[in-house]
C-alpha positions in Angstrom: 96.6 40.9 93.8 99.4 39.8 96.1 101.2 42.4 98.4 103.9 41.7 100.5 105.6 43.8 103.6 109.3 43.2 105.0 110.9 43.9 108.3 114.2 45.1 108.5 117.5 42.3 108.7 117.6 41.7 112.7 121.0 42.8 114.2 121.4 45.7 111.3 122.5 49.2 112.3 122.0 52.5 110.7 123.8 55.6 111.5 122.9 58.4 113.8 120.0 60.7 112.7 120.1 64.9 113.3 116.4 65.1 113.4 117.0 68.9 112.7 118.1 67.4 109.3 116.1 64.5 109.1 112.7 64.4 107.0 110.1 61.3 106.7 108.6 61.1 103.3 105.1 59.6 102.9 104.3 59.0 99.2 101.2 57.6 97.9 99.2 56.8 100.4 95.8 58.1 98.9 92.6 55.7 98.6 93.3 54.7 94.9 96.7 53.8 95.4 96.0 52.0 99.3 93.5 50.0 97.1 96.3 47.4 96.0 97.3 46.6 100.1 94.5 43.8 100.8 91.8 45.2 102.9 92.0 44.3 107.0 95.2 43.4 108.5 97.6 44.3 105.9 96.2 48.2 105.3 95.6 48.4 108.9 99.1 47.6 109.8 101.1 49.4 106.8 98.8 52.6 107.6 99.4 52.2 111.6 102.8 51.5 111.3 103.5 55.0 108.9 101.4 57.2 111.1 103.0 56.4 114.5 106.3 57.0 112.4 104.6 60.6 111.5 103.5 61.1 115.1 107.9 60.0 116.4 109.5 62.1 113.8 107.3 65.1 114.6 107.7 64.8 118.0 111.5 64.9 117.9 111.6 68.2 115.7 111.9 66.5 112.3 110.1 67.3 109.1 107.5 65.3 107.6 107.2 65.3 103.7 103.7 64.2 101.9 104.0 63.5 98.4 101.0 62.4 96.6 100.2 61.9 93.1 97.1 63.7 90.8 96.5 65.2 87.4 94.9 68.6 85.9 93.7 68.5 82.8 97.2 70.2 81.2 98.8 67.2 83.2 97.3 65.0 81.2 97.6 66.9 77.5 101.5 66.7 78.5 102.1 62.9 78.4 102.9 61.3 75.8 101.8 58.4 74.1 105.5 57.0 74.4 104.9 56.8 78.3 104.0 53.3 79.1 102.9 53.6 82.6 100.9 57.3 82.6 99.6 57.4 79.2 96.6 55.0 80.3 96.2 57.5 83.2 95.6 60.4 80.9 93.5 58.6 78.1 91.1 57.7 80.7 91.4 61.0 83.0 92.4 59.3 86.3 93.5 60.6 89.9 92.3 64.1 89.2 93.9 65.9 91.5 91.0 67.2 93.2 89.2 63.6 93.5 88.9 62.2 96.9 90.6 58.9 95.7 93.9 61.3 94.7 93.5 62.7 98.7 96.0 61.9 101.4 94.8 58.8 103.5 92.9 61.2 106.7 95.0 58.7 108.9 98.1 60.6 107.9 96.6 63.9 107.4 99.5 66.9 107.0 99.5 69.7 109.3 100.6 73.5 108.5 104.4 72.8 108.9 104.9 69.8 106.6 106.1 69.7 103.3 103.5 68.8 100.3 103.4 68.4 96.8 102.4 67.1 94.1 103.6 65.3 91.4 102.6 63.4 87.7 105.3 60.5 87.6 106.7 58.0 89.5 109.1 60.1 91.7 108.8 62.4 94.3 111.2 64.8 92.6 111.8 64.8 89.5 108.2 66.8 89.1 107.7 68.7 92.0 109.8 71.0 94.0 110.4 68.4 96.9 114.2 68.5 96.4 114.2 72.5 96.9 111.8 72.7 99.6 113.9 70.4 101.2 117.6 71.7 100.8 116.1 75.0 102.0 115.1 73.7 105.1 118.6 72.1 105.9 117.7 68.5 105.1 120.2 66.0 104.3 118.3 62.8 105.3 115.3 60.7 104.2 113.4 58.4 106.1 111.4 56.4 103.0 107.7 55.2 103.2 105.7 54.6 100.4 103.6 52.7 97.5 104.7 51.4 95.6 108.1 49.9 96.6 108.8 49.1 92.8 107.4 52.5 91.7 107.2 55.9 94.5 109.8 54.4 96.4 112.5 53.1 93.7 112.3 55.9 91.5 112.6 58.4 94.7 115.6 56.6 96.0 116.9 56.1 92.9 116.7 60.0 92.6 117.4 60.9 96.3 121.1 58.8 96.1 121.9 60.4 93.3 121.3 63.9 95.1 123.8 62.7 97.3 121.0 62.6 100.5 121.4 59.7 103.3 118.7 57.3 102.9 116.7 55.3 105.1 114.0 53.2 103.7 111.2 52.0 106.0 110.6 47.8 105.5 107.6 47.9 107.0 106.3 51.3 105.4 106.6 50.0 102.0 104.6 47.9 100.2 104.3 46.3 96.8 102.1 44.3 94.9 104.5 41.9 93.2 106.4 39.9 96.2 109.4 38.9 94.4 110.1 42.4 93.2 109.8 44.3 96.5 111.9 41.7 98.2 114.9 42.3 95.5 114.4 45.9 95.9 114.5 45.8 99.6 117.6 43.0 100.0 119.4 43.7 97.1 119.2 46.9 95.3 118.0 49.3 98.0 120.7 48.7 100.7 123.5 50.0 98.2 121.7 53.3 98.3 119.7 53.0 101.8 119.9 51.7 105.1 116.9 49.3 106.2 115.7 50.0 108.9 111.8 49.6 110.2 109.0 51.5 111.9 110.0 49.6 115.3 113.4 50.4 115.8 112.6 54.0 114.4 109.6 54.4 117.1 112.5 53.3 119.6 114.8 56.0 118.7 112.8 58.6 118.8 111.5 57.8 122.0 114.8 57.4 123.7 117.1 59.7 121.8 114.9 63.1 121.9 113.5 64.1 125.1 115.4 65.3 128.6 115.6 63.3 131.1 114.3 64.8 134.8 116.6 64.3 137.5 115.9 64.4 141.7 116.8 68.0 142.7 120.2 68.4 143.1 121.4 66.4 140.7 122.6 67.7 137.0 120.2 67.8 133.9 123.0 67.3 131.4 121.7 63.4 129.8 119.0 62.9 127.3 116.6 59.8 128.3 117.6 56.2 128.3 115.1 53.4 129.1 115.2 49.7 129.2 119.1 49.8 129.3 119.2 52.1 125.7 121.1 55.5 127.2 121.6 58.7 125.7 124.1 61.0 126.6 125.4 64.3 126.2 129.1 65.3 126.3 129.1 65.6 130.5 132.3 64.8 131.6 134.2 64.5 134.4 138.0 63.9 133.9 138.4 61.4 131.5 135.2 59.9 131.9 131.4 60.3 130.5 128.2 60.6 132.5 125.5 58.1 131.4 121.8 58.5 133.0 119.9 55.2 132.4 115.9 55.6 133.7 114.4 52.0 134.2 111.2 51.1 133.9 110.6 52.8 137.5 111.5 56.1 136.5 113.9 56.4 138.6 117.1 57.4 137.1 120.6 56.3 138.2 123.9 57.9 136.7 127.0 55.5 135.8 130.5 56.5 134.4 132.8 55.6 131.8 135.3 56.0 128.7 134.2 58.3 126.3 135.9 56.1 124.2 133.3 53.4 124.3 130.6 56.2 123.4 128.7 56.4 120.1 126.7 58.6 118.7 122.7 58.0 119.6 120.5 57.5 116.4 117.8 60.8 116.2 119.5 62.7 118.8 120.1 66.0 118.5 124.0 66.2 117.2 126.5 65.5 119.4 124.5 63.5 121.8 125.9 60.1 122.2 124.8 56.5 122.9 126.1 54.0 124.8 126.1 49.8 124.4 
């Protein structure tokens, strides 16, 4: 069965994140359903490339969400025949919910503080209680990984625009096995609901845009971290101008000025934070 992963348009841009606000949803990835990613590269990649997303969002105080899918025995009574895709499911009793191939992928294992449920369709919402878990916790952003792309992923976006969140979907966290329709989703129906972005730039982001930077004594801890000529900054000013600490690859950090005019805000910095470029 062919599966196919994208990466995100080169030169694209996404808005700034509130990681305070900001939760990564991983959907799906359990053995039965990681079965249709080809064994080796492919599943070693797509697994790699979600959990070091897991390990950045974490890290900069967002939440994670895990949404997997399994049946009880009542789950299964309650579909009907009518339902193309799940009433195979129940006639034959598969992904009980207890089964190891319904489990989350021990890669991407859930700790006490995330979000999981469970659900019996295609979405993460529309059977679980994702959407209120969510809203109580103050979120109003999605970062999107998932399998399928045609099937998890569709149906939650679908759902999730419609719930008026701000989507990001995750190229390169998504997979499909049908080629043609992931890349329609991805090029042509997802970006009037999403932003594409990929695990890459996200991994950047969080890394720059989160932590604070140390500075030689004297001088004034009031930037966040910018390396390789990608600066944070926080609203230090001085007249009519902006401070700006850059820290090359020599961790040594040097301060420049300039217009807060030219500022913008710094994806998955805390708010208010802005970037420069």
């Amino acid at each position: 069965m062919a599966h196919h992963r994208s990466r995100r348009t080169p030169g694209s841009t996404a808005p700034a994140l509130d990681p305070a606000r900001t939760a990564l949803l991983v959907m799906d990835h359990q053995p039965a359903i990681l079965a249709f990613v080809p064994e080796g590269e492919d599943r070693n990649a797509l697994l790699g490339g979600v959990e070091g997303a897991v390990v950045d969002v974490r890290a900069n105080g967002g939440t994670i969400a895990y949404v997997r899918v399994g049946f009880t025995g009542t789950d299964w009574d309650a579909i009907p025949a009518s339902n193309k895709s799940f009433a195979p499911l129940a006639r034959h009793r598969v992904m009980h919910h207890e089964a190891p191939a319904a489990a989350i992928h021990e890669r991407l294992a859930p700790q006490d503080s995330d979000i999981v449920v469970r659900k019996t369709r295609y979405g993460g919402m529309s059977t679980t209680d994702l959407d209120q878990q969510l809203r109580e916790r103050g979120i109003t952003t999605l970062v999107v990984s998932g399998i399928s792309t045609s099937g998890a992923v569709l149906s939650t976006v679908i759902d999730a625009a419609d719930g008026d969140y701000r989507l990001h979907v995750l190229a390169d966290g998504v997979a499909d096995p049908d080629t043609e329709v992931h890349d329609v989703l991805l090029h042509h129906v997802f970006p009037s609901r999403a932003h594409i972005i990929d695990t890459t730039e996200l991994r950047d982001i969080a890394r720059h845009c989160g932590a604070p930077v140390s500075l030689p004594s004297g001088r004034r801890r009031s930037a966040a971290i910018a390396v390789d000529e990608r600066a944070c900054v926080r609203p230090t000013t001085r007249g009519r101008r902006t401070a700006t600490v850059r820290v090359g690859r020599d961790r040594r950090p040097t301060r420049t000025w300039q217009s807060p005019r030219k500022a913008r805000r710094c994806p998955l910095s805390p708010a208010g934070a802005t970037g420069t470029g």
